[in-house]
C-alpha positions in Angstrom: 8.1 29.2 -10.5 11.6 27.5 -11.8 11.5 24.1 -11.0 14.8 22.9 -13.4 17.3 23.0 -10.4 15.6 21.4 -7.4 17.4 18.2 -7.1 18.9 16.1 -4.9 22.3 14.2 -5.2 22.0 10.7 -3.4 24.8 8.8 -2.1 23.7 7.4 1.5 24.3 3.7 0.3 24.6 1.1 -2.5 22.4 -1.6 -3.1 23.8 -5.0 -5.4 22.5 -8.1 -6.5 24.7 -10.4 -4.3 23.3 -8.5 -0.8 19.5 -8.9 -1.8 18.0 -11.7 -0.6 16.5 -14.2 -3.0 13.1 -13.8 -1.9 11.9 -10.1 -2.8 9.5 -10.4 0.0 12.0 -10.9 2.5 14.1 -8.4 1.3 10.8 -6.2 1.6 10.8 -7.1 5.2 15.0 -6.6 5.7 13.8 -2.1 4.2 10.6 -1.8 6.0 12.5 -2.9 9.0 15.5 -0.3 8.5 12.9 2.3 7.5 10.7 2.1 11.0 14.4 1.8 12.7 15.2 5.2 10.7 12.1 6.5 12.0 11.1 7.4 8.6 8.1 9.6 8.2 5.2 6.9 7.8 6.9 4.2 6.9 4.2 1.9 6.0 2.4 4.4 3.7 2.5 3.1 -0.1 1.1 4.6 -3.0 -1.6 2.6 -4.9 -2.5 2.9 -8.5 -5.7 1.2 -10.1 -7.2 1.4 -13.2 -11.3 0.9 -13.8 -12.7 -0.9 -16.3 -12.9 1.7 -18.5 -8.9 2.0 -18.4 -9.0 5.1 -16.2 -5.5 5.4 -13.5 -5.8 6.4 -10.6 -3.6 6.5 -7.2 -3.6 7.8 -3.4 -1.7 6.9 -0.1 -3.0 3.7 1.9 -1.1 2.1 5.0 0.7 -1.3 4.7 -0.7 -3.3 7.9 0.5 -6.6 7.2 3.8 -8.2 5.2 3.5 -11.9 4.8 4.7 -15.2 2.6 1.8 -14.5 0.4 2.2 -10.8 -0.1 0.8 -7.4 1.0 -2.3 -6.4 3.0 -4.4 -3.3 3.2 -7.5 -2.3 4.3 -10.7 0.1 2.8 -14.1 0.3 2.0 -15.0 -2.2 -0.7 -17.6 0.1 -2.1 -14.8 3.0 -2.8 -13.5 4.2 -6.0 -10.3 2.1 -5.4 -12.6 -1.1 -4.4 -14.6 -0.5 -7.8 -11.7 -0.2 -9.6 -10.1 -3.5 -8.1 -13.4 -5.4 -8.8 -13.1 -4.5 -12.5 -9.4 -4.9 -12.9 -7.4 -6.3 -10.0 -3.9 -5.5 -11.3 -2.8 -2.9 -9.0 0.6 -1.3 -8.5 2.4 -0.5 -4.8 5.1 2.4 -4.4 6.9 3.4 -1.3 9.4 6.2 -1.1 11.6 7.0 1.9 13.5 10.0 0.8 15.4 10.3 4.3 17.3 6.3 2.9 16.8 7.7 -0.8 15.2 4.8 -1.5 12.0 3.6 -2.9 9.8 0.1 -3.7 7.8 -0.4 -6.6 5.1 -3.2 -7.0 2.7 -4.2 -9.5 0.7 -7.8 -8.8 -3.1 -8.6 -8.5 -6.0 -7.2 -5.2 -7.8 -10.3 -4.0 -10.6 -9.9 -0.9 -9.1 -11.3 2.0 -11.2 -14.1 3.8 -13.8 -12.3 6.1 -12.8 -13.8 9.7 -8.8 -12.3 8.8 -11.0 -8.9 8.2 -13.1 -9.5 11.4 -9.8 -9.8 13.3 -8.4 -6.8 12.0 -11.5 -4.8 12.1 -11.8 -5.8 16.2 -8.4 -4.4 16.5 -9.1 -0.5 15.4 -10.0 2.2 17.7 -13.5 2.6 18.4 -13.9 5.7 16.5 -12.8 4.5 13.6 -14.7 1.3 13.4 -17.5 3.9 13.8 -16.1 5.5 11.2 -15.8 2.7 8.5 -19.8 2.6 9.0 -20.5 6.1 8.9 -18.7 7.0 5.5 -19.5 5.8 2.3 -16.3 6.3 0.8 -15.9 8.3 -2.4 -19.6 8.9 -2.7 -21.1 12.5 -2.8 -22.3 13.9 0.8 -24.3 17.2 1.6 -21.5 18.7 4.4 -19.2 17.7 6.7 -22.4 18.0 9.6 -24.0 15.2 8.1 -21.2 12.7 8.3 -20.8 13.6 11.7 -24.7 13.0 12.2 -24.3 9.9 10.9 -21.0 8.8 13.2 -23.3 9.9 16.2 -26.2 7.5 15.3 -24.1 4.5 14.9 -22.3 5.5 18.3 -25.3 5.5 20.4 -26.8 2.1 17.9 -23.0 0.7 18.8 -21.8 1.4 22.2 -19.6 -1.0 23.1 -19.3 -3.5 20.3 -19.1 -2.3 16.6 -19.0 -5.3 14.0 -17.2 -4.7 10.6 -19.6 -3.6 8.3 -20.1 -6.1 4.8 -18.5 -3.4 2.7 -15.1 -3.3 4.4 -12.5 -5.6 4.8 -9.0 -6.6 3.8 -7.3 -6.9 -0.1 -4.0 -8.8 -0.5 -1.9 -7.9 -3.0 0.1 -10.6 -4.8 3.3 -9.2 -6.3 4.8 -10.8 -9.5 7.0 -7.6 -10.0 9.3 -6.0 -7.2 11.8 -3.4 -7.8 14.4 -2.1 -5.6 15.8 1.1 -5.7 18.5 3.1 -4.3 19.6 6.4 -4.8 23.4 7.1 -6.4 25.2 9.9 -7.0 25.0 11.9 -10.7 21.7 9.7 -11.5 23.1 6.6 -11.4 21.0 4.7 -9.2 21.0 1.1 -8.0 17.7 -0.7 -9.1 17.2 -4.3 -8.5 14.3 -6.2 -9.7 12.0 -9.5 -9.3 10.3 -10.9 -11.4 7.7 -14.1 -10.9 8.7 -17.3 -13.4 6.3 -19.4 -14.5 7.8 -22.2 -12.3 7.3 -19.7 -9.2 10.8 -19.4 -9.0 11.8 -14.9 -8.6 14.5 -14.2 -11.0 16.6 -11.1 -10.2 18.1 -8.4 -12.2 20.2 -5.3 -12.1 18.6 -2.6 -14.7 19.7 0.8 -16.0 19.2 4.0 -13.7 
């Protein structure tokens, strides 16, 4: 399989320092927008990397589902591998690509637990079957076969009928950027990348950098 000459060249649009907004978070907001206008293909799915204790990376897909002052929100099981891994290190990093605005977002900041009633709120909103669902799976951990999830799902159902509370072990992390990067495809490679960086005064300096 010859993968040297799969490429794309980019040249939709143009992205400089004068037309970002000063706030990288509202500039966040001014993309996501555009992208859900777009009609993107998930729009609010960003890539998330830990790393354990034990200095070990990992990363997988999880959905955006709030964009506020503060920063980013997302939702899991506490217990998972990406839960452990924030509870031993809670610098994380955020990616989102849109490939149909050749354009992509990268993050790095800290995970904190949201405060449980902002969970509780959230939780309440989901579809039954999946608030069913955050009880039945133990996320990351080991299980015998498929049948015994679903064994699981239908006790809690008939325990829960009608009103399913959000289990201890799941809830809401914000993410607290103190790094946000910009960046936007250009023709023969040389792409537009705008950054943000955190001061120690919490003022966000920006800067053009090298494709």
């Amino acid at each position: 399989m010859d993968l040297h000459n799969i490429r794309e060249e980019y040249s939709k649009q143009e992205l400089s320092e004068k037309h970002c907004a000063d706030n990288p978070l509202t500039q966040l907001e001014q993309w996501l927008n555009e992208a859900m206008q777009a009609q993107v293909n998930e729009p609010t799915a960003m890539n998330l990397a830990t790393v354990d204790a034990d200095g070990k990376p990992s990363s997988r897909i999880v959905l955006l589902k709030e964009l506020n002052a503060q920063g980013l929100v997302f939702f899991t099981n506490y217990h998972s591998h990406k839960g452990n891994a924030i509870r031993g290190n809670p610098c994380v990093a955020l990616n989102f690509f849109w490939p149909e605005l050749e354009r992509q977002i990268r993050i790095e900041g800290c995970a904190e637990k949201l405060p449980a009633p902002q969970s509780d709120d959230y939780f309440a909103s989901r579809p039954y079957t999946s608030r069913i669902g955050a009880w039945a799976s133990e996320q990351s951990a080991v299980i015998s076969s498929k049948n015994s999830l679903l064994r699981k799902a239908a006790l809690i159902a008939a325990k829960h009928p009608l009103q399913v509370p959000r289990p201890p072990h799941w809830g809401g992390y914000l993410i607290k950027p103190r790094l946000i990067e910009f960046w936007q495809g250009r023709p023969s490679r040389l792409h537009d990348r705008i950054r943000y960086l955190l001061q120690d005064n919490g003022i966000w300096r920006k800067d053009r950098l090298a494709p």
